[in-house]
matplotlib code that plots the C-alpha trace (Angstrom):
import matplotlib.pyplot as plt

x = [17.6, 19.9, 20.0, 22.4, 23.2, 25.3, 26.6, 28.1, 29.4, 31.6, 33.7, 35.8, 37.7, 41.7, 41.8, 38.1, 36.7, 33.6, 32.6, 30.9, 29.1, 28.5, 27.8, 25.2, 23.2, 20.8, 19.0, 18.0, 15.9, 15.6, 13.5, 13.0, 13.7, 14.8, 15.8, 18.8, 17.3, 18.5, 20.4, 23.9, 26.5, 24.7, 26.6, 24.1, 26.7, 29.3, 27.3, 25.9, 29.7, 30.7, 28.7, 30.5, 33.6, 34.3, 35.1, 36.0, 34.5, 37.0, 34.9, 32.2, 31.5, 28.7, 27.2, 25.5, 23.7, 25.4, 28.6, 31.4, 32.0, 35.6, 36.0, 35.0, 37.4, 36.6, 36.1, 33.6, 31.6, 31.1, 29.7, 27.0, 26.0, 24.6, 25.4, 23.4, 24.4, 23.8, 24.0, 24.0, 28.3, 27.7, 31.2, 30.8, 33.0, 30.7, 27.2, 24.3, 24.2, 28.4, 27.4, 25.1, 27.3, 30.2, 29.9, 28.3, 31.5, 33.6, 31.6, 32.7, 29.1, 29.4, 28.3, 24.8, 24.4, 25.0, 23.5, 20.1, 20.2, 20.9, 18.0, 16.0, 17.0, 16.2, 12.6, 12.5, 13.3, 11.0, 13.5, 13.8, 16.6, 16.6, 16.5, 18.6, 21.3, 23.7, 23.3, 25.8, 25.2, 25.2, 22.6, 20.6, 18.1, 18.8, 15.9, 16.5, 20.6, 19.5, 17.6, 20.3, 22.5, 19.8, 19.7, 23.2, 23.4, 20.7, 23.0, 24.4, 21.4, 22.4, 21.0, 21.7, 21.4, 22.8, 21.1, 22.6, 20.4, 20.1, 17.2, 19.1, 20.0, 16.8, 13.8, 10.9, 8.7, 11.1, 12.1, 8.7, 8.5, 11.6, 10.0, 7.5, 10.0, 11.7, 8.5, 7.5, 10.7, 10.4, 7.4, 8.9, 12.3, 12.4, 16.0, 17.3, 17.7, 19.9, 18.5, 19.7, 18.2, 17.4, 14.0, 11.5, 8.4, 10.8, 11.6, 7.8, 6.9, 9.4, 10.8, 9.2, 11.4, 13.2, 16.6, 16.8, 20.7, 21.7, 25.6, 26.1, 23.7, 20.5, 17.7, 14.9, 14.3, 10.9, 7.8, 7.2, 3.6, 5.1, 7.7, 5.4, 2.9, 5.3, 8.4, 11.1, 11.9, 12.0, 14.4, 12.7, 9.6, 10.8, 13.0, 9.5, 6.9, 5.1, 2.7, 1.8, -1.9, -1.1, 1.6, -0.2, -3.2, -0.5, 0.6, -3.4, -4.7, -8.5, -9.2, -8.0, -10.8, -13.3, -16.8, -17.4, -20.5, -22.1, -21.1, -24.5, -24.7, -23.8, -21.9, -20.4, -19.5, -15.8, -14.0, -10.3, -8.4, -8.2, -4.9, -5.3, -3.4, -6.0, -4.2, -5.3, -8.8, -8.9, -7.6, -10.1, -13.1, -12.4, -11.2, -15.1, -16.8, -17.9, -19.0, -18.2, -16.1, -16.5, -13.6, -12.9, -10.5, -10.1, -13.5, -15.4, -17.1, -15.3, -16.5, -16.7, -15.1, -16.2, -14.8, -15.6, -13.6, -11.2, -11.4, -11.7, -8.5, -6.9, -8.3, -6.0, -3.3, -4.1, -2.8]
y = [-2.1, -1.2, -1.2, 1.4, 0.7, 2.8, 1.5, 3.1, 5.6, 8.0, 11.1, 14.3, 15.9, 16.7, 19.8, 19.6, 20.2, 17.7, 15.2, 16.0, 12.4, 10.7, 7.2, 7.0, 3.7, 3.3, 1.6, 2.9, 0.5, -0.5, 1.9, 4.4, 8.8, 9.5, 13.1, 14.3, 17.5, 19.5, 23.3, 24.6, 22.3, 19.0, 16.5, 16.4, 16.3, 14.7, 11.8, 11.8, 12.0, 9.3, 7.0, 7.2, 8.0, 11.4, 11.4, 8.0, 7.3, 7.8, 4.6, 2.6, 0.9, 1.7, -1.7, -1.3, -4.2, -5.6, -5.3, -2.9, -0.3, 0.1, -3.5, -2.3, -0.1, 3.8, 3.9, 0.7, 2.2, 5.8, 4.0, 2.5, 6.0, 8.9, 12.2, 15.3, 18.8, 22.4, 23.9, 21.2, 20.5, 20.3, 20.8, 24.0, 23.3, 20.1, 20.0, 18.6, 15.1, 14.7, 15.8, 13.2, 10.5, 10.9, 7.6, 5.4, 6.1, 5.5, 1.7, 1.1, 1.8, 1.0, 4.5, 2.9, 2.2, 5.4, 7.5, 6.4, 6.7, 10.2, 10.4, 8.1, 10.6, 13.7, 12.6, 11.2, 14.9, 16.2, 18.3, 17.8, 15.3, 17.2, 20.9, 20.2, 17.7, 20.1, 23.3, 24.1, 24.2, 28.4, 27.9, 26.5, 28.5, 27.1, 25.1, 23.2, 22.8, 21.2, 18.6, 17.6, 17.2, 14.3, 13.1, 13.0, 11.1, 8.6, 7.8, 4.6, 3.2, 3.5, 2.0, 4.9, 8.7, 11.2, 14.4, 17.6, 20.2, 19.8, 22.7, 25.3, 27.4, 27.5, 30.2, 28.8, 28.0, 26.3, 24.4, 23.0, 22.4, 20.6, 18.4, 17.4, 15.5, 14.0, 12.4, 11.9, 9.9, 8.0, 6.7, 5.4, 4.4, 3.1, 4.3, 4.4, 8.1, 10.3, 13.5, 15.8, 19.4, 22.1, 23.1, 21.3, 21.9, 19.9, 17.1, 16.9, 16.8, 14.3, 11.9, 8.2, 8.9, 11.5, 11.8, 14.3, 15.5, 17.6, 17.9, 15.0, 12.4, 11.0, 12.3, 10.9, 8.6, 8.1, 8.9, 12.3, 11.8, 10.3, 13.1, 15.9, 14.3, 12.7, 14.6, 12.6, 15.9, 19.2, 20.0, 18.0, 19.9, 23.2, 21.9, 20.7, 23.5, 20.6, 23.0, 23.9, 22.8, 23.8, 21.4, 18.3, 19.1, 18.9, 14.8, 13.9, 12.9, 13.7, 9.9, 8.8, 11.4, 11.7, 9.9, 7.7, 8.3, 5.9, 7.1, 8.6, 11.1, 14.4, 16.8, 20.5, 22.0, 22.6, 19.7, 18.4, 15.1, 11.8, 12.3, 16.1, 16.7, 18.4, 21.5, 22.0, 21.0, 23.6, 26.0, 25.6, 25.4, 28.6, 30.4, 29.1, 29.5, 25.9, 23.7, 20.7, 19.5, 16.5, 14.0, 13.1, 10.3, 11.6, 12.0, 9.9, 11.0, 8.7, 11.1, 14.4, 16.0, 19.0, 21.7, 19.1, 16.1, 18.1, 19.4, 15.2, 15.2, 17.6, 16.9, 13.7, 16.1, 17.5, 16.6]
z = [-112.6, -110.2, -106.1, -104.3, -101.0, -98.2, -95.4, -92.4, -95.1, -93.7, -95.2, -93.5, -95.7, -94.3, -92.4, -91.9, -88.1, -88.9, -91.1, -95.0, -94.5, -90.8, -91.0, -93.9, -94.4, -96.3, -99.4, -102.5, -103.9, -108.0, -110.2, -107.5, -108.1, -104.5, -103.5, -101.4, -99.5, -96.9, -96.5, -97.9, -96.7, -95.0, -97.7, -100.0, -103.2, -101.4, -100.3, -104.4, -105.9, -103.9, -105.9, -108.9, -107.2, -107.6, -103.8, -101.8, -98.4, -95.2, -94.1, -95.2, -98.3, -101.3, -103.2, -106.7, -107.6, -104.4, -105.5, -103.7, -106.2, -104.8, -107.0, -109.8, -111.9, -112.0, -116.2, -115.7, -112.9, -114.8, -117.9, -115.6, -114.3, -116.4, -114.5, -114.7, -113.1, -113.1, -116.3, -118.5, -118.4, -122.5, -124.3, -126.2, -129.1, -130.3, -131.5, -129.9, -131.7, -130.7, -127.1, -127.1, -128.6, -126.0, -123.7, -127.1, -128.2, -125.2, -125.0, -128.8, -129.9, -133.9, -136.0, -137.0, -133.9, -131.7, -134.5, -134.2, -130.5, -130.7, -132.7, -130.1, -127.3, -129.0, -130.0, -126.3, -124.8, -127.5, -129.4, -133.7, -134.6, -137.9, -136.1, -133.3, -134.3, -135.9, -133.3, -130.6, -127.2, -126.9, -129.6, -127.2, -123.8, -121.0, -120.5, -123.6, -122.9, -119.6, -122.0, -124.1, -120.5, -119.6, -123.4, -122.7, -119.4, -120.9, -123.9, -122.7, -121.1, -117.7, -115.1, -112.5, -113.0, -110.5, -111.0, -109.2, -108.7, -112.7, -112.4, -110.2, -112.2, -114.7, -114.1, -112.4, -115.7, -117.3, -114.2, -113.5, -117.5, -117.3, -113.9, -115.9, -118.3, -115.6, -114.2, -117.6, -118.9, -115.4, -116.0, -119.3, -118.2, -114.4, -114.0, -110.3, -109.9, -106.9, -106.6, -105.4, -104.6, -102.1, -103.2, -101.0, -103.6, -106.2, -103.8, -102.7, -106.3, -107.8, -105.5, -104.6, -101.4, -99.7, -98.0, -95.6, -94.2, -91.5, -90.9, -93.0, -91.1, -92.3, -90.3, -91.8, -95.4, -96.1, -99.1, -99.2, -97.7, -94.0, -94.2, -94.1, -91.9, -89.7, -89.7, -87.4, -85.7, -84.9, -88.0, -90.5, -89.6, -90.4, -93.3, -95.4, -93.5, -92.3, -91.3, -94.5, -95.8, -99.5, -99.6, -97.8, -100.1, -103.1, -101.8, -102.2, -105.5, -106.4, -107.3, -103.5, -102.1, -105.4, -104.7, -108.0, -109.5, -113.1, -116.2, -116.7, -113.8, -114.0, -111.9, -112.5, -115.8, -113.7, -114.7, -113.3, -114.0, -111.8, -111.3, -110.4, -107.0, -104.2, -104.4, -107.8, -107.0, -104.4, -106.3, -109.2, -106.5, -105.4, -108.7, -110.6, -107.3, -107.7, -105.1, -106.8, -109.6, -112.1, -112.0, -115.5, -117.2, -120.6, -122.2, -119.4, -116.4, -113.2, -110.0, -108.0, -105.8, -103.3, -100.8, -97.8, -99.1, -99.6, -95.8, -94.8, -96.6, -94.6, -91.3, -91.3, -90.6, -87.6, -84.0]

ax = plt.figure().add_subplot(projection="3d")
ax.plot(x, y, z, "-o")
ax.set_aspect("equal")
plt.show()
């Protein structure tokens, strides 16, 4: 796994009245998803495409692994990065399985070898090898074009994905669909993954960390928990709603508030998971009328939860 690390990174563009990046540093640490948030125009893509060199720092220098990518040749650092954006980027003229083979090739993958990793990545992403393989992209919805982009990006096994705004431009169903298969493939892969996105809900939901920008700078680069309940300032506050209970119920799980009870006790028909997030256990307390819900881990009985740990949970927020 791979470290990427910015220091002092700076970037203005010629003509440009103020810098796209001011003096970034930071450290993105080994297996973490870390988002890039913030509005319209704060550097967010810049400061991504500089990592595989689409755009080249006025100042500064960017390590991977610890090395200075500027020493490494363009073509070698590219094959090291899989690169996700909006709307997929998938050649039209070739079919799924020879989207999906572009960078095997480019590494001198042998046939054998680069066909059964199409077939790996497709089961991976949860679409047919056998129904899929041969389609073009326009055969595709949107939802499942965005797939074989990732499939894509996976296809050399990198150990860095940038990723941006891959779900922009897909309705909200499908986006949160295609959320879940990021975390999903995380959990399997450990990738080190740039972010980035202008949805706050998606940043809150994905990331291990979050990168906040304003006019280029790094405002605050925390866990998603400290951000919202300890926003570094006045615009980081309004950026994430820190105000807003439905999204600090959403950072608490029901097993960090549940009260464990022995297998053999019994609580309320309503059932939720362990894993559950507090704004679904709200949500379900007040659609069943409940006032308490069983904590299950698959088939067994681990806890309960009610209305007033929720309200503990919240109360943390305050002042």
């Amino acid at each position: 796994m791979s470290t990427i690390h910015f220091e002092q990174v700076f970037l203005k563009f010629p003509g440009a009245s103020h810098p796209a990046v001011n003096n970034c540093t930071c450290e993105i640490e080994a297996g973490q998803l870390v988002v890039i948030l913030g509005p319209s125009g704060c550097g967010k893509t810049t400061l991504l495409k500089m990592v595989n060199r689409l755009y080249e720092p006025t100042s500064g220098k960017i390590y991977l692994s610890g090395t200075d990518i500027r020493e490494l040749k363009v073509t070698k650092l590219r094959q090291q990065i899989g690169y996700v954006i909006q709307q997929s980027g998938l050649f039209p003229h070739m079919t799924v399985a020879q989207n999906i083979a572009v960078v095997p090739k480019l590494l001198g993958w042998s046939r054998t070898k680069y066909q059964a990793r199409i077939d790996q990545l497709l089961e991976l992403i949860e679409l047919s090898p056998q129904e899929y393989r041969n389609r073009y992209p326009s055969q595709l919805s949107g939802g499942q074009q965005q797939r074989v982009g990732l499939a894509r990006a996976l296809a050399g096994d990198p150990k860095v994905m940038l990723m941006d705004e891959p779900f922009g431009a897909i309705d909200a169903i499908t986006r949160k669909t295609l959320q879940d298969e990021i975390l999903r493939l995380q959990c399997q892969l450990k990738k080190t993954i740039l972010f980035v996105s202008h949805d706050v809900e998606e940043a809150l939901r994905l990331a291990d960390k979050i990168m906040i920008l304003e006019k280029g700078r790094i405002v605050q680069f925390d866990t998603p928990l400290n951000i919202l309940t300890r926003p570094a300032n006045n615009f980081v506050y309004k950026l994430v709603g820190a105000d807003d209970l439905l999204r600090q119920l959403s950072l608490g799980k029901v097993e960090a508030v549940m009260k464990e009870i022995p297998q053999q006790a019994y609580g309320s028909e309503s059932t939720i998971t362990r894993d559950a997030n507090l704004r679904q256990a709200l949500s379900l307390l007040l659609q069943t009328g409940a006032q308490t819900l069983t904590v299950v881990d698959g088939e067994k009985t681990v806890g309960v939860i009610t209305m007033e740990d929720i309200r503990n949970f919240a109360s943390r927020f305050k002042g």
